[in-house]
C-alpha positions as CSV (number, residue, x, y, z in Angstrom):
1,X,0.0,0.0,0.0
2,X,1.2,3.6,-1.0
3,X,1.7,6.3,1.5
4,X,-1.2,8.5,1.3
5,X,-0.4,12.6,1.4
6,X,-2.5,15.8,1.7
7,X,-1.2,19.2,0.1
8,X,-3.7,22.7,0.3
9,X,-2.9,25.3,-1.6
10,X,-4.6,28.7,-1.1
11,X,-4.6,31.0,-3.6
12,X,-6.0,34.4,-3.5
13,X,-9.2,34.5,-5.6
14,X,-8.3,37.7,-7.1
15,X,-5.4,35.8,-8.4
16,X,-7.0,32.7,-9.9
17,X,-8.0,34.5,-13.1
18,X,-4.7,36.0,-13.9
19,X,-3.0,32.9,-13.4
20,X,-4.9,31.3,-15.9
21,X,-4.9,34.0,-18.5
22,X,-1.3,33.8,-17.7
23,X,-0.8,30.1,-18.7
24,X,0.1,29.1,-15.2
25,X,-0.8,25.7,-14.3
26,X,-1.0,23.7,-11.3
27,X,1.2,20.2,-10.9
28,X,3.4,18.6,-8.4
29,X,6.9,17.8,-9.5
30,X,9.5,15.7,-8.3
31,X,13.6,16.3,-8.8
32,X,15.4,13.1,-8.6
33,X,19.4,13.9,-9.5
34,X,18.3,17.3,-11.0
35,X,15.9,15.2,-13.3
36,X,12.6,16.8,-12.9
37,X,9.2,15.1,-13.6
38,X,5.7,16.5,-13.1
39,X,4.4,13.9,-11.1
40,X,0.4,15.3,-11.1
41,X,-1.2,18.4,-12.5
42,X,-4.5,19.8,-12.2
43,X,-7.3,19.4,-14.4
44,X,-8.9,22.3,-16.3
């Protein structure tokens, strides 16, 4: 069985929309020897 973890991130609503028009996205990444991999990213 796989460790289960819990991450919130708050983000000021008045933020949200600029973000997005900004092409920011979400994800979770993971640097193994300076190897990066996006490991989950949010849906749309």
């Amino acid at each position: 069985m796989s460790a289960k973890y819990t991450i919130n991130v708050l983000i000021d609503p008045a933020q949200v929309e600029i973000l997005r028009k900004g092409g920011f996205k979400l994800c979770l990444a993971k640097d193994t020897n300076h190897d990066v991999d996006v490991i989950w990213q949010a849906a749309e």
